[in-house]
NUGU-855013 format. One record per residue (C-alpha): x, y, z; residue number from 1. Coordinates in steps of 0.05 Angstrom, whole numbers, plus 5000, padded with zeros to 4 digits. Example, Ala and Ser with C-alpha at 12.3 -4.5 7.8 and 13.67 -1.06 7.14 Angstrom:
<atoms>
ATOM     c1     c2     c3   seq
ATOM   5246   4910   5156     1
ATOM   5273   4979   5143     2
</atoms>
This chain:
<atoms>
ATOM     c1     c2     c3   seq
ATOM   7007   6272   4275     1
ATOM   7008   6207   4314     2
ATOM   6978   6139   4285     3
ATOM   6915   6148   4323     4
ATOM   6900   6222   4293     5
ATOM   6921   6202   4219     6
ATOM   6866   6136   4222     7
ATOM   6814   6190   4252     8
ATOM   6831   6234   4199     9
ATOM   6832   6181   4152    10
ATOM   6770   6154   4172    11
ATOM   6733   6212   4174    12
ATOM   6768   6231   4102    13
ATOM   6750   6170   4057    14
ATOM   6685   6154   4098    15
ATOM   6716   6093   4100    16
ATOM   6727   6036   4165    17
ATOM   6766   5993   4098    18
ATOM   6841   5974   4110    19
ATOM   6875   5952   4047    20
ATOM   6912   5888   4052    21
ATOM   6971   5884   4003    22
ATOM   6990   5816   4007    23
ATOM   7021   5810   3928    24
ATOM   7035   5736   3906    25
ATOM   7057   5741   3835    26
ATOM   7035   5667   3827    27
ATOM   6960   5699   3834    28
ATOM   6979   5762   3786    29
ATOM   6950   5780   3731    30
ATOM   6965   5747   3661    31
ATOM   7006   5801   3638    32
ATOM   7051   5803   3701    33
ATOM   7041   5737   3731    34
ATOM   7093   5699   3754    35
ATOM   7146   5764   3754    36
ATOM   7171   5786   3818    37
ATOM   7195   5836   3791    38
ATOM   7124   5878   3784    39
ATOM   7103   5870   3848    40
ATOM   7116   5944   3860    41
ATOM   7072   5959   3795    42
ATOM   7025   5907   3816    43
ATOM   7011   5946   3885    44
ATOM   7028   6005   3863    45
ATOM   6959   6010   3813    46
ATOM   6923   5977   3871    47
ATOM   6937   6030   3926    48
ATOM   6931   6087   3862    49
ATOM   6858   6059   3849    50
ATOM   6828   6056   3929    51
ATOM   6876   6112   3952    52
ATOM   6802   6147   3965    53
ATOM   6771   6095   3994    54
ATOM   6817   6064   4051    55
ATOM   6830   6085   4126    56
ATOM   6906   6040   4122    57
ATOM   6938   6004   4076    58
ATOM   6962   5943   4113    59
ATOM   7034   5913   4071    60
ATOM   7050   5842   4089    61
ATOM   7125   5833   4100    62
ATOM   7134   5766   4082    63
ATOM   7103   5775   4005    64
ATOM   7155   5822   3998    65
ATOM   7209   5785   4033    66
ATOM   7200   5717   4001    67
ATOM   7207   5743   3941    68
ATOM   7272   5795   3948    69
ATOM   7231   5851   3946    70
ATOM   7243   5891   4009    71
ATOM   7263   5946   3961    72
ATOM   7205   5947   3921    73
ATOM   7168   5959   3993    74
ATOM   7213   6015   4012    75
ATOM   7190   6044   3938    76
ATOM   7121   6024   3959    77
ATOM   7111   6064   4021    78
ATOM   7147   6123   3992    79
ATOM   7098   6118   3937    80
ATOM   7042   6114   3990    81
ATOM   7066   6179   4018    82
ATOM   7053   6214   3945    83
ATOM   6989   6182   3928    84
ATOM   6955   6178   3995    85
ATOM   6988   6228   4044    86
ATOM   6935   6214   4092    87
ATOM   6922   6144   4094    88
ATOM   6967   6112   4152    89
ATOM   7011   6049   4132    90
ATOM   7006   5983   4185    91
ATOM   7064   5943   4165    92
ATOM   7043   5869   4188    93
ATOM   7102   5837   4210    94
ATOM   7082   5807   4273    95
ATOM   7150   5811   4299    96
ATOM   7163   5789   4373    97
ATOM   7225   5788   4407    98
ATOM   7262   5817   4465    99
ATOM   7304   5877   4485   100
ATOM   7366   5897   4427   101
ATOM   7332   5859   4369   102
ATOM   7263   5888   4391   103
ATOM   7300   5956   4379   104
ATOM   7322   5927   4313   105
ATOM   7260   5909   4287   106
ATOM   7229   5977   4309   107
ATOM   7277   6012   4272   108
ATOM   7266   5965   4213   109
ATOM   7190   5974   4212   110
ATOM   7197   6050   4231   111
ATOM   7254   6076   4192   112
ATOM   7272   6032   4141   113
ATOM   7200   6023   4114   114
ATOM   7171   6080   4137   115
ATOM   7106   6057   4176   116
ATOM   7056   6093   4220   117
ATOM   7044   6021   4253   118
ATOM   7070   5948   4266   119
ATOM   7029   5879   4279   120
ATOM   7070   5847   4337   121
ATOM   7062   5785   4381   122
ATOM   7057   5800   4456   123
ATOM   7079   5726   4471   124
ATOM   7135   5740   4500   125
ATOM   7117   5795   4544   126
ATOM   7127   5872   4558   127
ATOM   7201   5879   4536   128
ATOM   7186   5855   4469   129
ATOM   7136   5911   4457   130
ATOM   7166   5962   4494   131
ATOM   7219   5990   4444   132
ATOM   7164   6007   4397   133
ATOM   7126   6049   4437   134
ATOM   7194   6086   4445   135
ATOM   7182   6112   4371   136
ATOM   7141   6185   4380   137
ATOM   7066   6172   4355   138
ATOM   7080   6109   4323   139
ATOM   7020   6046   4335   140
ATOM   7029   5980   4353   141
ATOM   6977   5926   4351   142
ATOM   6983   5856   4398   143
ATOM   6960   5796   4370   144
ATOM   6892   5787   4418   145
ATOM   6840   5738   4380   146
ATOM   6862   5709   4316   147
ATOM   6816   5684   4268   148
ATOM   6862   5618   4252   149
ATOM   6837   5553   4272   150
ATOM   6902   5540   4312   151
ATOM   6885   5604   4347   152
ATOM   6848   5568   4399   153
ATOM   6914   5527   4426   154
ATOM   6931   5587   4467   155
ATOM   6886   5641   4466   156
ATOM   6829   5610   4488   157
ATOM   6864   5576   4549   158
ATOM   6842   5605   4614   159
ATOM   6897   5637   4665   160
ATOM   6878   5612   4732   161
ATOM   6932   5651   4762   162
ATOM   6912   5712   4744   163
ATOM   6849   5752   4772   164
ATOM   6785   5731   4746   165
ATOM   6816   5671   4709   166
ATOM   6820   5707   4645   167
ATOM   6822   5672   4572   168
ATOM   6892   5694   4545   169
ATOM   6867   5734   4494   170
ATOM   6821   5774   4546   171
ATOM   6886   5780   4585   172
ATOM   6919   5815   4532   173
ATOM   6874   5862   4519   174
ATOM   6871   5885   4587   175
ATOM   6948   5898   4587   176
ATOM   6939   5931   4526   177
ATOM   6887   5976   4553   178
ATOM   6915   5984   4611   179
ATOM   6988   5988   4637   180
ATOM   7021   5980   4572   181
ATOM   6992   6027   4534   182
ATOM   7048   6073   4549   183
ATOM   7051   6124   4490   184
ATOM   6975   6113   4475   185
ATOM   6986   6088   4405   186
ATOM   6971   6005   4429   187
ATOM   6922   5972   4388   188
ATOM   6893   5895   4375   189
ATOM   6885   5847   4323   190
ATOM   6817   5810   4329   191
ATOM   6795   5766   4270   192
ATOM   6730   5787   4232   193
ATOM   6713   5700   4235   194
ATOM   6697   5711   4316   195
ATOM   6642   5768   4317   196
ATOM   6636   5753   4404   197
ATOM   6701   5753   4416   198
ATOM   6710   5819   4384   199
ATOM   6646   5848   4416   200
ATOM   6687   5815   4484   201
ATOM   6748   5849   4467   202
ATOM   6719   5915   4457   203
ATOM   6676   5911   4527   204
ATOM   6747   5900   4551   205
ATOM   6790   5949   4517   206
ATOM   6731   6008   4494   207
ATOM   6777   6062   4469   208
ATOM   6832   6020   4426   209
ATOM   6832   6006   4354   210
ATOM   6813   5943   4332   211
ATOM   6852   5920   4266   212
ATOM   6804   5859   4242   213
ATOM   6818   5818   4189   214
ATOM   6789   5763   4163   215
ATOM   6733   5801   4117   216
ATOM   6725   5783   4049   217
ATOM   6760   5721   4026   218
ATOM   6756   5688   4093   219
ATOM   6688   5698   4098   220
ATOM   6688   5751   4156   221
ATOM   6615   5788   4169   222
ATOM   6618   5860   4148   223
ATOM   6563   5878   4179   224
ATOM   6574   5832   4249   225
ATOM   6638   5860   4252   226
ATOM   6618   5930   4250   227
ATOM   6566   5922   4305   228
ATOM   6613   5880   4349   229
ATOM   6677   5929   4347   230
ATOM   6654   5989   4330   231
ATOM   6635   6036   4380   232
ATOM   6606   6104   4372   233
ATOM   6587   6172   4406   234
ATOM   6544   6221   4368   235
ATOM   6587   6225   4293   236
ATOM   6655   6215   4335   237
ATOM   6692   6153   4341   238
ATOM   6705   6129   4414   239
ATOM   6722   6057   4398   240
ATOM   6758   6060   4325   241
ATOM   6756   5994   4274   242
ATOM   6809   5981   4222   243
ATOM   6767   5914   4180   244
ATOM   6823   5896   4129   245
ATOM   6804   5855   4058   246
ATOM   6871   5829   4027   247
ATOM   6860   5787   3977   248
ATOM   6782   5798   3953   249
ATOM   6807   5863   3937   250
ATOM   6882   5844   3906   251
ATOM   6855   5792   3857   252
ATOM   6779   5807   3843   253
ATOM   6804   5805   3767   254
ATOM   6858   5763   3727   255
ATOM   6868   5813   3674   256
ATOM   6894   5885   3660   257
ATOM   6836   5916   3680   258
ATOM   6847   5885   3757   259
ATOM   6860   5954   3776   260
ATOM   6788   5976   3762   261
ATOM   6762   5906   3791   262
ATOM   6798   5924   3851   263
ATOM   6766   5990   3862   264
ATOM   6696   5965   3852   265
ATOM   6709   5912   3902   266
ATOM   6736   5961   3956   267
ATOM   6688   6004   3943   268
ATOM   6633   5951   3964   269
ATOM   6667   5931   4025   270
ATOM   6674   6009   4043   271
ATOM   6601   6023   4032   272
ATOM   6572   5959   4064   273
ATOM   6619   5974   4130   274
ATOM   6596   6048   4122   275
ATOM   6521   6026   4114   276
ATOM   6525   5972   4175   277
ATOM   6559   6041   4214   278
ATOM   6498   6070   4209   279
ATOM   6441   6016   4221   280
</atoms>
């Protein structure tokens, strides 16, 4: 199956437009594992066990890992991902962007090595630094478009008055991505939940791509705004698919052992209010 069939079979699955953000900061653990770098495999482990049901993706944050020595405990993450939820896809966010041999290194790092059905990337420096990926049979790739940072406006809203219709940056990239470099039909966007227009812009741009859209939850995205600006919808199929991640509301809605359960009851909120703003 390619990325795009597993989130439609995910979706339709779990019910479910929830990504699952596993950003683990042992600083913000739990009192019986806080602080130990060492658990962070546990740690995510019992999270992606307990909402396993109720995600479309799993989005992994390289650089929690990473910071903290743990690229093996990710390996040992995604392979446990494969047991316990088989039909969930895995987004690894790395928002890696670079050109031509280390592209191909970073494909195969994201790809092989971890084992993901998709990759966050930066399109900054062009074509040749997305290219390799799409090189990988079914695999996804989502271009930073419309970020929901406050430095996000230093670029991507800065018009291009030497391209037709003196796009914003951000609309520019979504046209590429709809368009000409969308070779192996796996390209998708990243679109922050905090800008419900420019998402509903995006989307009138690029109508057929998934839209991964964070920012819900502990940033203070709109569920329900978000839904109606990104999702897009033809009888009970999916023409325009939404991938609304929550990270940390999810992660750390309890400090104690039973942060497992809290976590569930918190994704299972943001599924159903997502789900229930689907169908207003």
């Amino acid at each position: 199956m390619t990325f795009i069939d597993q989130l439609q079979a995910a979706t339709r699955d779990n019910a479910s437009l929830l990504c699952v953000g596993l950003d683990p900061d042992p600083a913000k653990f739990p009192a019986h594992l806080k602080n130990d770098a060492a658990r962070i495999y546990d740690f995510c482990a019992a999270i992606v066990d307990a909402t396993a049901d109720l995600a479309c993706a799993f989005k992994p944050q390289i650089a929690y890992f990473a910071a903290h020595r743990a690229e093996d405990q990710l390996e040992k993450l995604v392979a446990h991902m494969r047991r316990a939820a088989p039909k969930v896809p895995v987004i690894l966010d790395a928002k890696r962007g670079d050109i031509g041999a280390t592209a191909e290194q970073y494909a195969i790092e994201a790809f092989e090595r971890y084992g993901a059905d998709a990759v966050t990337l930066s399109p900054f420096m062009g074509f040749d630094s997305v290219e390799p990926y799409l090189r990988h049979q079914g695999k996804g790739a989502f271009l930073l478009c419309r970020t929901s940072n406050p430095g996000g406006d230093d670029l991507q809203a800065q018009r291009l008055s030497t391209v037709d219709g003196d796009p914003l940056l951000y609309e520019h990239v979504a046209r590429l991505a709809q368009g000409p470099w969308n070779l192996n039909g796996q390209l998708g966007l990243v679109v922050g939940a905090t800008y419900p227009a420019e998402i509903a812009r995006v989307r009138e741009i690029a109508p057929t791509l998934p839209l991964l859209i964070p920012g819900v939850g502990a940033q203070g995205g709109d569920a329900a705004a978000t839904v109606r600006a990104g999702l897009r919808t033809q009888g009970d199929a999916i023409t325009g698919p939404i991938i609304v991640n929550s990270s940390r509301a999810i992660l750390y809605a309890s400090p104690h052992e039973d942060f497992a359960a809290a976590a569930r009851a918190a994704a299972l909120k943001t599924r159903d209010e997502l789900h229930a703003a689907r169908s207003n």
